[in-house]
C-alpha positions, 0 to 999 in steps of 0.5 A, a space after each residue: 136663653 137662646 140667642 138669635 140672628 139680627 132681623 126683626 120678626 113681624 107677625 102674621 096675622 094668619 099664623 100663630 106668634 111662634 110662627 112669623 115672616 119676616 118684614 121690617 119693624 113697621 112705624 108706630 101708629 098707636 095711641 098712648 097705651 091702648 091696646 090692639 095689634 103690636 109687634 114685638 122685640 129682646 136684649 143684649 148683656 153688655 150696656 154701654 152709652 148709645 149714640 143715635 143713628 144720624 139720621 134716624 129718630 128712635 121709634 116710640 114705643 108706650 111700654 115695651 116687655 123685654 122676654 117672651 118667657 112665662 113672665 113676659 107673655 102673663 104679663 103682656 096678656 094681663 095688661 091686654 086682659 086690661 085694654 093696655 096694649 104693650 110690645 115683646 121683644 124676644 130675642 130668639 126666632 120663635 118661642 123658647 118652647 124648649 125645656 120641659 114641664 113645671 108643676 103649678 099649684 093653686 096660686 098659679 092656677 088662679 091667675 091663668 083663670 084671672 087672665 083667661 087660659 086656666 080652663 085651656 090648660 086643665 084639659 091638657 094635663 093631669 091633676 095631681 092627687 098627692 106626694 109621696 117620699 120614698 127612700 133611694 132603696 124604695 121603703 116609704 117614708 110618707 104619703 099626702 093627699 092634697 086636698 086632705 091637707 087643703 081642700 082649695 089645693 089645685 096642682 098641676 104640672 104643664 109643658 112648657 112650651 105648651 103653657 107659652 103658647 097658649 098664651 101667646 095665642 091669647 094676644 093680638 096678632 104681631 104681639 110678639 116680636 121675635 129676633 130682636 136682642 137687645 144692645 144698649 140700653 139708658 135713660 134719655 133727657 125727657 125721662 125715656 128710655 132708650 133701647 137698641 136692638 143689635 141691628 141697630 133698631 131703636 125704640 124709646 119706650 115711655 116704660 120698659 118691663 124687664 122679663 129677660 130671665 135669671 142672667 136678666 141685663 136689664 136686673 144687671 143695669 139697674 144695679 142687682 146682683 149676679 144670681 148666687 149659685 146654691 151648691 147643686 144641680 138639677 138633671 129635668 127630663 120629660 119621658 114619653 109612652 105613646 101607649 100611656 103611661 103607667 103612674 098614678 097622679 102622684 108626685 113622687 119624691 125620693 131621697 138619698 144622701 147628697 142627692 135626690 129624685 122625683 117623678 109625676 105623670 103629666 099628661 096620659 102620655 108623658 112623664 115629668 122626672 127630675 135629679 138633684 145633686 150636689 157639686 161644689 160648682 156648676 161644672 162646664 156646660 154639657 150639650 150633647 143630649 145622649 151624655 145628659 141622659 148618661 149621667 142622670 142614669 148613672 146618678 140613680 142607677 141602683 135607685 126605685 126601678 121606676 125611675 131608672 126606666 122612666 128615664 130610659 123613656 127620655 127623648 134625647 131632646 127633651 133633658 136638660 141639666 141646669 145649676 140651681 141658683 136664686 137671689 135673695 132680696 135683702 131689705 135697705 140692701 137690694 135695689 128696688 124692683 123698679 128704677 123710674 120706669 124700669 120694672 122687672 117681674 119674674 126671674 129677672 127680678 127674684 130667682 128662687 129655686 125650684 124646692 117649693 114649685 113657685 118660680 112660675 107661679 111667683 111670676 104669673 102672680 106679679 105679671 097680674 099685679 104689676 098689671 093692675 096697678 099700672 093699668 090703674 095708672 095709665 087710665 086715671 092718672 099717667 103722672 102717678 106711673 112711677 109711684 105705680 111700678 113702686 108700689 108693685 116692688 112694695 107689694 110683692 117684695 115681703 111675699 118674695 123675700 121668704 119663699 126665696 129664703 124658705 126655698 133655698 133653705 128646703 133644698 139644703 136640707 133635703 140635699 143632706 149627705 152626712 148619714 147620721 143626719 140623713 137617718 134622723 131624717 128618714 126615720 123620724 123628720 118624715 115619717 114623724 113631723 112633717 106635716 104638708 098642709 102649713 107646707 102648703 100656705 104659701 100657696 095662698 093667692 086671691 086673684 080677681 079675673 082682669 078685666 078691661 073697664 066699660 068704654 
């Protein structure tokens, strides 16, 4: 995650939330969780006892969201969508609209329609019709047709940085507050906890959601687990055709021995592709753009020619390479999601791999969930708020705890690199067994528009 310098963005009005002035951190004039026009703020990783500024009284804040990643901002939109208003804090300048695509599929879909941005999105890229897996010398193994398996399936892949924004753009301006890291964080004697930012800022919030990613702080001061490395890395890159790209509107899969690749249009000008491969630890981080772009070559070199060229069509810019870990939740074991009125969505809570394309979509699912639950809350009865982020942790965690297990485990497997087990694999799993349609259950996800009760 970016870090950032110490000023406090506010927004203008006029401009978009990733494109701010700088001013101070106004006063707090809200009402207790309603929700018109915020400002926003992020943290820190290290969280010793904080001592209050003499002479200075910490701004009150009803709910404050830590992260304006894709759990941040669905979530922040969901309780907007529900007449409860929140502030982001952000610790870099701007949204973090780096990176590059992700696929969503029907459950995913189904939330940004529940919070308004579904149909934004779908003019904006291209429908994936199937899968196809090939073997690193370009035989086919098997095809799918989406709907032939499901016929409710939607999958689309989205930029990043474009799926930030837009619902960014869906908050109330000041919504986010952007360089605002944050230092500190504990419990005060009147039940609220109290963050300071690095600038010395402090906010005591009446509830805190912890959206600050895989290496979240807050997951870390409430007691999780480092996230476990799981024995490969991923190359991910975002290929440009100024004159359209070539592709059907399929996901490709190809599969080799300890490695493996795939590619689908995302847009009529852009190609999202990706390399897996093993290593026995993550290796030292590599920033400069030109050598990732080296490497994930070299790895395919001899591969489907597609790919090779798909990748030569990279922007520099626009590769990443990321070691691929997750956590698994284990029952009487692992914290709960919430600690009072401390809750964690998304990757800070449940970082999975990338092998079943529901890292995202887990997180829009929870944002609409806690949402609902701690909106219920607020406007019947405050006292029961705990029991609220409990019952969340309570619902979500058996849906979460297995595709994080069944993630990890379809990864190790397609990551195979003893050759006898890889031609069993080839010649009689794929072509054979695998069906795609009970591969695809888990995508199953009703999700009701959120909409804020009649005044």
């Amino acid at each position: 995650m970016a870090t950032v310098s110490m000023s406090l963005v506010f927004q203008n009005p006029l401009l978009s939330p990733y494109n701010s002035k700088t001013r101070p951190l106004p006063r707090n004039q809200s009402n207790w969780f309603q929700a018109p026009t915020r400002t926003r703020t992020k943290p820190t990783s290290s969280f010793p006892s904080i001592r209050a500024q003499s002479g200075a009284a910490a701004r009150k804040e009803d709910i404050v969201i830590v992260g304006a990643g894709i759990a941040g901002l669905a979530t922040a939109l969901s309780l907007h969508r529900l007449g409860v208003g929140s502030l982001v804090l952000e610790q870099a300048e701007s949204l973090r609209t780096g990176g590059t695509s992700l696929t969503l599929f029907k459950n995913g879909w189904r939330v940004l329609d529940a919070i308004g941005v579904g149909n934004d999105l779908r003019t904006q890229f291209l429908e994936i019709q199937g899968m196809v897996v090939k073997t690193e010398d370009g035989r086919e193994l098997r095809s799918f047709k989406f709907k032939d398996e499901d016929e409710s399936q939607e999958v689309r892949p989205v930029e990043r940085g474009i799926l930030l924004e837009t619902l960014a753009n869906q908050l109330p301006a000041g919504a986010v507050h952007f360089s605002s890291k944050l230092a500190k964080i504990q419990k005060t004697e009147n039940g609220e906890t109290l963050l300071e930012l690095v600038d010395g800022t402090q906010l005591s919030a009446k509830i805190v959601i912890g959206c600050d990613g895989i290496r979240s702080p807050i997951a870390k001061w409430m007691g999780f687990t480092e996230p476990k490395y799981v024995g490969h890395c991923a190359f991910r890159g975002l290929a440009c055709y100024p004159g359209g790209q070539p592709f059907e509107p399929n996901l490709n899969q190809i599969y080799g021995r300890g490695q493996r690749a795939g590619f689908l249009p995302v847009s009529p000008t852009k190609v999202y592709w990706f390399v897996c491969f093993n290593r026995q630890s993550p290796g030292p981080k590599i920033t400069d753009p030109s050598v990732l772009k080296q490497q994930a070559a070299e790895l395919v070199r001899d591969w489907p020619s597609d790919l090779v060229n798909i990748i030569d069509n990279t922007p520099d810019d626009l590769i990443i390479r990321t070691p691929l870990v997750d956590r698994w939740l284990w029952p009487n074991i692992s914290p709960p999601a919430s600690a009072g009125s401390v809750v964690l969505v998304g990757d800070a809570w449940h970082p999975m791999t990338p092998n079943l394309g529901q890292g995202a979509c887990c997180a829009l699912e929870d944002a609409v969930v806690l949402a609902r639950k701690l909106a219920g809350a607020i406007k019947s009865r405050p006292d029961t708020i705990g029991d609220a982020l409990s019952s969340y942790g309570s619902e979500r965690w058996p849906r979460i705890f297995p595709l994080t297990v069944r993630a990890n485990l379809v990864g190790s497997l397609l990551q195979w690199e003893n050759p006898v087990v890889c031609s069993v694999r080839n010649n009689v799993i794929f072509p054979k067994l695998v069906r795609l349609g009970p591969l695809l259950e888990h995508t199953n996800f009703d999700c009701e528009p959120l909409q804020a009760p009649v005044v």
